[in-house]
C-alpha positions as CSV (number, residue, x, y, z in Angstrom):
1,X,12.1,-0.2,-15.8
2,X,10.2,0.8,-12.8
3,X,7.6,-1.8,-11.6
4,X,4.1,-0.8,-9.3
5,X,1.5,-3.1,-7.3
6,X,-1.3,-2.1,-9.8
7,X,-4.9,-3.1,-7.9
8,X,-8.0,-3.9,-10.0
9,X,-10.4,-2.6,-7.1
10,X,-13.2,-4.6,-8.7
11,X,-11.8,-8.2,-9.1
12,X,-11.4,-8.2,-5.7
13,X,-12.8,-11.0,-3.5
14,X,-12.0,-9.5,-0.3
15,X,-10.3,-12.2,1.1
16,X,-7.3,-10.8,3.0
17,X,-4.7,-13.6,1.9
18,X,-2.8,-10.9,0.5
19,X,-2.6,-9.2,4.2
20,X,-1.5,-12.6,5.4
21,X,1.0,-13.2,3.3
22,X,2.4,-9.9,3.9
23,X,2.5,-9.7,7.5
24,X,4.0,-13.4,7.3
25,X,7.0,-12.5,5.2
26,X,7.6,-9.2,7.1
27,X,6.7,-10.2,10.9
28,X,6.9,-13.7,10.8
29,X,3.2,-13.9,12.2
30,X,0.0,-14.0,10.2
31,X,-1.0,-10.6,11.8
32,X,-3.2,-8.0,9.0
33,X,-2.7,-5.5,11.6
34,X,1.0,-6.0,11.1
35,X,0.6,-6.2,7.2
36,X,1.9,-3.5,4.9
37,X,-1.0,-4.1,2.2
38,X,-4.8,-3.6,3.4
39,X,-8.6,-4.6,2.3
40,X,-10.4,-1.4,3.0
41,X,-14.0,-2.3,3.9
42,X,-17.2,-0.8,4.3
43,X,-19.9,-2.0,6.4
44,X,-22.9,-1.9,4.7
45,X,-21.6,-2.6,1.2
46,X,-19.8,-5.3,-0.5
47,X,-16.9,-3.0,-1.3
48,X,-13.2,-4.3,-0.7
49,X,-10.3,-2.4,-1.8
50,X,-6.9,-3.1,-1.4
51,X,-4.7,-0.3,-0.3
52,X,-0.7,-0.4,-1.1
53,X,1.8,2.6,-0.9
54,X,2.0,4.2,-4.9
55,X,5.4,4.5,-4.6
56,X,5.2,8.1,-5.4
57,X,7.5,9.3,-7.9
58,X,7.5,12.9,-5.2
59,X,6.8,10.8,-2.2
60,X,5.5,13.3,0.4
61,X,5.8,10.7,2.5
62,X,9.8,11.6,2.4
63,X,9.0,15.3,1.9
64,X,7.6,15.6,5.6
65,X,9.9,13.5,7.0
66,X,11.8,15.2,9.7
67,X,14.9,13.9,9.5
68,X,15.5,12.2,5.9
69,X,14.4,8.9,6.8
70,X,12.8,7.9,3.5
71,X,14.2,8.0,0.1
72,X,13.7,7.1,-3.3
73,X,15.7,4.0,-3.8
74,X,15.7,4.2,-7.5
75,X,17.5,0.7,-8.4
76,X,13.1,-0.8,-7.7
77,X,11.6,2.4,-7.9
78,X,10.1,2.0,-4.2
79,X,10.1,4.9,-1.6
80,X,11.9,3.0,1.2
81,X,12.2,3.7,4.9
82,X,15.6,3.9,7.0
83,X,14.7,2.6,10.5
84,X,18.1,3.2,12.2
85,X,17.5,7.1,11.3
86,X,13.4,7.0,11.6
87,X,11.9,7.9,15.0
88,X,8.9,7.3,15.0
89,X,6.8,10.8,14.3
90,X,4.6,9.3,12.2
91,X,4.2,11.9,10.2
92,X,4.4,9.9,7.1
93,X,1.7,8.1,8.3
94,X,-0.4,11.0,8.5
95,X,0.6,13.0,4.9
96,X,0.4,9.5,2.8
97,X,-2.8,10.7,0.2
98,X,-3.7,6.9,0.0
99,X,-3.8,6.2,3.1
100,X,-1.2,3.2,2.7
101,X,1.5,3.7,5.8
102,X,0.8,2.1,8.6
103,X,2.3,2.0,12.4
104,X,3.3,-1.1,14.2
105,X,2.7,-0.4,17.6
106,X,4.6,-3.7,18.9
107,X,7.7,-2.8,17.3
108,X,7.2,0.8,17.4
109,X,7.9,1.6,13.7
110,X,6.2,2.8,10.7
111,X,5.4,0.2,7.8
112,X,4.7,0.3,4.3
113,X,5.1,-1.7,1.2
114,X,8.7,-2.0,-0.3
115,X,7.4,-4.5,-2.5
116,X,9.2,-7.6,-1.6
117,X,12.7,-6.4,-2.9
118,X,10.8,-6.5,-6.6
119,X,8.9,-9.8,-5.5
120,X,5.6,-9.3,-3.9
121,X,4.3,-11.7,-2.0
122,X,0.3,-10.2,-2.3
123,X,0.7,-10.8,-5.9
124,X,1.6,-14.2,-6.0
125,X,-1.0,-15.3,-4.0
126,X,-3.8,-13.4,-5.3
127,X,-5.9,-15.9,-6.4
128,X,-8.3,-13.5,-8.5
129,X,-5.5,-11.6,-10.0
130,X,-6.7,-8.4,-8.7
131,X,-2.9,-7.3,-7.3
132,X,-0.6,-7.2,-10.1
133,X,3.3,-6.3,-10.1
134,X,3.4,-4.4,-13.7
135,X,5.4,-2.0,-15.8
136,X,4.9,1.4,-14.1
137,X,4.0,3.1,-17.1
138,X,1.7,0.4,-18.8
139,X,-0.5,1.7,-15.5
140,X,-2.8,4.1,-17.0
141,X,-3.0,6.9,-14.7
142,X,-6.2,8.3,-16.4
143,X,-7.9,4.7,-15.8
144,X,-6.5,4.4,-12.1
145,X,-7.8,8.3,-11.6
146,X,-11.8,7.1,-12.7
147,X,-11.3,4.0,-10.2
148,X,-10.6,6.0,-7.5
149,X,-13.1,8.9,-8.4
150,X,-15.8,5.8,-8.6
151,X,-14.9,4.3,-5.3
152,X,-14.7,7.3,-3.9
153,X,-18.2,8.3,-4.9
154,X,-19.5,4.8,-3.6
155,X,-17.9,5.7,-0.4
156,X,-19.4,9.0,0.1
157,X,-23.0,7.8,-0.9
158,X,-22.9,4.9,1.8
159,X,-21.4,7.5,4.7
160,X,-24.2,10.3,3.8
């Protein structure tokens, strides 16, 4: 069974204890710049969205990588990244449609979510419940589709 971070944009609070948590277990230091999840916000609207890698199925992620440095690993269904082959391009950075790999420049590596080894973090400390850990196909991809075409649209009114 193949398990995704399913966000429920609207639930939540924008608190950031998910980033926390995150950058805690990875970096040992409370650190959201170092955190593999992130609470995209805009200025001038109450509008918090948390951003976590999709786990893409055809990961272009590992489609532009130069030289084979993330894979499927199909025992969690997560994209994970190889760091004694990456080097750093960050060309996965760059390709990733969500927006969900980041770059730690102290360590000089890309990051992204490999989802705990099948125990995230975010989600148990979510307090509104907004980050789950579900069944990849009780995620309706229809549903998460209209989400993102909403915020999308909320987005482009607020920059225009």
């Amino acid at each position: 069974m193949r398990k995704m971070i399913a966000v429920d944009a609207p639930v939540c609070s924008g608190c950031k204890i998910c980033m926390m948590v995150c950058s805690l277990r990875h970096e040992s230091v409370v650190n959201p710049t170092r955190s593999r999840i992130t609470v995209f916000q805009h200025e001038s609207v109450l509008l918090e969205v948390p951003v976590v890698c999709q786990q893409c199925e055809s990961a272009p992620c590992a489609a532009v990588c130069p030289v084979n440095a993330i894979r499927q690993d199909e025992k969690l269904g997560r994209v994970v990244v190889d760091y004694d082959v990456c080097v750093g391009c960050k060309m996965c950075v760059v390709i990733c449609p969500f927006g969900a790999m980041g770059f730690n420049t102290i360590a000089r590596k890309v990051i992204k979510c490999d989802l705990c080894d099948g125990d995230p973090e975010c989600v148990k400390f979510c307090s509104t419940k907004a980050i789950q850990y579900v069944d990849a196909t009780s995620v309706s991809l229809k549903k998460g589709r209209a989400s993102s075409d909403k915020i999308t649209e909320q987005v482009r009114q607020l920059t225009t």
